[in-house]
C-alpha positions in Angstrom: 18.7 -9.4 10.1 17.9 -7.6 6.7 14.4 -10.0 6.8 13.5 -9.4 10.2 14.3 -5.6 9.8 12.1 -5.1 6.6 9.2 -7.4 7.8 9.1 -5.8 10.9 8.6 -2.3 9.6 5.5 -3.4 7.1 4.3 -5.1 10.0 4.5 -2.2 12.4 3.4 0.3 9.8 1.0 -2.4 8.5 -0.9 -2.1 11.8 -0.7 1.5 12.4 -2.2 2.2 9.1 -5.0 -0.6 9.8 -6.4 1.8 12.0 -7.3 4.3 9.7 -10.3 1.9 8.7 -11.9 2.8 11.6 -11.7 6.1 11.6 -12.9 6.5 7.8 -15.8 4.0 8.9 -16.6 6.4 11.8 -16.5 8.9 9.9 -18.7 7.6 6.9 -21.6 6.6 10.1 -21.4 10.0 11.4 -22.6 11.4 7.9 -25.0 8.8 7.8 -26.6 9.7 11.0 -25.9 13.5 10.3 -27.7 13.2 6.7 -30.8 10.6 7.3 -31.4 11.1 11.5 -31.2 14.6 11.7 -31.4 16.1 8.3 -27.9 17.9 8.6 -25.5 16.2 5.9 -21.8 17.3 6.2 -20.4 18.9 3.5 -16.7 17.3 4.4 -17.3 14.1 5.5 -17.4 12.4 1.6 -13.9 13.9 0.9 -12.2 13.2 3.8 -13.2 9.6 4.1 -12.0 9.2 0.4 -8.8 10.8 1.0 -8.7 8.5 4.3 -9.6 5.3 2.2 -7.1 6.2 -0.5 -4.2 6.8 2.2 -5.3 2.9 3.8 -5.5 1.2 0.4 -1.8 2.3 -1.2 0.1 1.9 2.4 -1.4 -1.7 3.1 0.6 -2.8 0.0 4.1 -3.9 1.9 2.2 -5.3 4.1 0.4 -7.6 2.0 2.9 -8.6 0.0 4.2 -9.6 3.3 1.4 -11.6 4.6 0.9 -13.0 0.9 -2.4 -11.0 0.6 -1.6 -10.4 -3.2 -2.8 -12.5 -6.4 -0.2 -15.1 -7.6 -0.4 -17.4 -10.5 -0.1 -20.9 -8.5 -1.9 -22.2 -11.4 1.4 -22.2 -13.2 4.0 -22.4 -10.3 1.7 -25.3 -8.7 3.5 -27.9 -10.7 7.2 -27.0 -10.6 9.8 -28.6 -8.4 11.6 -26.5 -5.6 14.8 -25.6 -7.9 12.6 -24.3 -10.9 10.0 -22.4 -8.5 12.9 -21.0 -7.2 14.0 -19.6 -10.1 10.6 -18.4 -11.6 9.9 -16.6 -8.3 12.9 -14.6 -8.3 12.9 -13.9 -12.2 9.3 -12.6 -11.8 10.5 -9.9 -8.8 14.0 -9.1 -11.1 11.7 -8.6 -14.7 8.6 -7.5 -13.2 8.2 -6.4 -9.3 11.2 -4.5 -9.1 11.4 -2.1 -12.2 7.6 -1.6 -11.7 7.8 -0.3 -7.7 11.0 1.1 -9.0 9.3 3.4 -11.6 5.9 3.6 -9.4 8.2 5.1 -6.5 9.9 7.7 -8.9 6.8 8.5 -10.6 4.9 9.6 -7.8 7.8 10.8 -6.1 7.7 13.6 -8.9 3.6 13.6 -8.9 3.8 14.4 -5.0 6.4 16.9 -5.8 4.4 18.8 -8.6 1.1 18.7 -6.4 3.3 19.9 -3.7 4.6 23.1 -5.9 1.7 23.7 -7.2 -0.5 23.5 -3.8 -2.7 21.0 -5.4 -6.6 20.5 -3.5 -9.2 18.8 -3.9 -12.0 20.3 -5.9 -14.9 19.1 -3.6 -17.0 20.8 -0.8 -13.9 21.9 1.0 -10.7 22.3 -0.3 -8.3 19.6 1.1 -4.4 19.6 0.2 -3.7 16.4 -2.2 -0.1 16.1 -1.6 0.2 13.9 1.6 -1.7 11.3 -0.5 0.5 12.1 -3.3 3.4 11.4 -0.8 2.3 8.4 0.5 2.3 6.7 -2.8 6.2 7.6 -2.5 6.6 6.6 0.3 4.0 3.4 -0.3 5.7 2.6 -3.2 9.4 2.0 -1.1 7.9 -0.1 1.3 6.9 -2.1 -1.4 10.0 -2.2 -2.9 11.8 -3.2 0.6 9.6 -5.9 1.4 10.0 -7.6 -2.2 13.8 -7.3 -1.5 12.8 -9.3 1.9 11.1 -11.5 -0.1 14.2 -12.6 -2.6 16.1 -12.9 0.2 13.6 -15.2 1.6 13.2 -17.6 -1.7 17.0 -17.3 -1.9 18.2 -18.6 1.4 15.2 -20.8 1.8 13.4 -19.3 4.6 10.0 -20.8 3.8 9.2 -20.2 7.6 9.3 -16.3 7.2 7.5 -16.6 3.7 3.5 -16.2 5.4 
């Protein structure tokens, strides 16, 4: 229930977010056109499709981790049995995935907070607020951390099936 939950959220917001490709890409033609058909370059459209790109890249990351879109060392883990890969696995999310999403989710919890405060914007040709990217490397950062939760559980009750 827990695994199904959590997957399904990264999948749904996986999706959603997917979206935003286009519309960055769209946006990143129009300027084209604007700048080299027409001689009219847009003064916004450089710092809105980075803020766009930025926003796609950090919330894909539950998502990946679901679909197994992220680097692993199978160079090692290759040549283990089942018990021992077991084990490795879920001693490399307890030493090193958790604390790090864990600290990445606090950090820019307080980052997105500060920016917030301080009315943080961008310092290009228009002035764009920074903190709903800042908050959606919080909020990134927690779907990360469910979806490796979802993932233990997986390697623990061996549900190999639910693992791609």
């Amino acid at each position: 229930m827990i695994i199904r939950a959590i997957d399904g959220l990264n999948e749904i917001i996986g999706r959603i977010v997917s979206v935003v490709a286009v519309v960055f890409a769209a946006i990143i033609i129009y300027d084209v056109v604007m700048r080299y058909a027409f001689n009219e370059p847009t003064r916004w459209a450089f710092d809105v499709s980075k803020q766009l790109y930025g926003f796609y890249f950090i919330m894909l990351g539950g998502y990946a981790l679901r679909h197994r879109a992220h680097v692993s060392v199978d160079l090692v883990t290759e040549r283990l049995g089942p018990r021992t890969l077991k084990i490795v696995q879920i001693a490399g999310y307890v030493i090193f995935f958790f604390p790090f999403t864990w600290v990445f989710m606090t950090q820019s919890w307080d980052f997105a907070l500060r920016s917030w405060n301080q009315g943080e914007t961008t310092y290009g040709a228009i002035q764009m607020p920074v903190y709903p990217l800042k908050m959606a490397m919080c909020l990134a950062a927690g779907l990360l951390l469910l979806q490796g939760i979802s993932e233990v559980l997986k390697i623990i009750l061996n549900r190999r099936e639910e693992l791609a």
